[in-house]
KEVO-56342 format. One record per residue (C-alpha): x, y, z. Coordinates in steps of 0.25 Angstrom, whole numbers, plus 5000, padded with zeros to 4 digits. Layout:
// residues N
xx yy zz
X Y Z
...
END
This chain:
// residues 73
xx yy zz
5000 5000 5000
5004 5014 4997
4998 5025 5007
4994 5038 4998
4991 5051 5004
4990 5066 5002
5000 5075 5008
5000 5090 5010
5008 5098 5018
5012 5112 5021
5019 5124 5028
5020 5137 5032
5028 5148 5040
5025 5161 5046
5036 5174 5043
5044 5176 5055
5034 5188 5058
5025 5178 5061
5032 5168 5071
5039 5161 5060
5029 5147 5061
5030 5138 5052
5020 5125 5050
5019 5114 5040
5006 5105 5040
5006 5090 5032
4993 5083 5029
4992 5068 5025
4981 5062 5019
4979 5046 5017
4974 5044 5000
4974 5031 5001
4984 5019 4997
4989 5012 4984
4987 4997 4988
4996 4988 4980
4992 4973 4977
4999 4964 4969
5005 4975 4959
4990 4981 4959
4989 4995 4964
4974 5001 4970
4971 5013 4977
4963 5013 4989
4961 5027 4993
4959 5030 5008
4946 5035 5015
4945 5046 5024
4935 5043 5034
4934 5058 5040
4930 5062 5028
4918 5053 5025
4913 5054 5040
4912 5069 5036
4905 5065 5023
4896 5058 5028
4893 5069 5040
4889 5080 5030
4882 5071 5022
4873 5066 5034
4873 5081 5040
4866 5086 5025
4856 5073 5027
4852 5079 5041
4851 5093 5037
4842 5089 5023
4833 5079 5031
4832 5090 5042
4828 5102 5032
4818 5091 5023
4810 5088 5038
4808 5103 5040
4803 5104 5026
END
């Protein structure tokens, strides 16, 4: 198996007016793997569960909010 992900990173500094600071920030972000079986390559991309729990939370919120407003109708 090869682990892909998506990389960002960055930095900044201030002016020595400022304090002089300097910061530098790095995301990491799994994409999923490249599984390799007998000479056969597939892609098997990864899930992000945080996401589809928030998915389905505005989905049910809009359900609520529609069934609330067709009642008083």
């Amino acid at each position: 198996m090869v682990p892909v992900a998506a990389v960002a990173g960055g930095g900044g500094g201030g002016t020595r007016e400022n304090g002089g600071r300097v910061g530098f920030g790095i995301r990491a972000v799994p994409a999923g793997v490249f599984a390799i079986r007998d000479g056969e390559v597939k892609w098997r991309p990864a899930m992000n569960v945080n996401r589809a729990i928030l998915g389905g939370q505005i989905v049910g919120a809009t359900a609520l909010l529609v069934i609330g407003a067709v009642a008083r109708a």
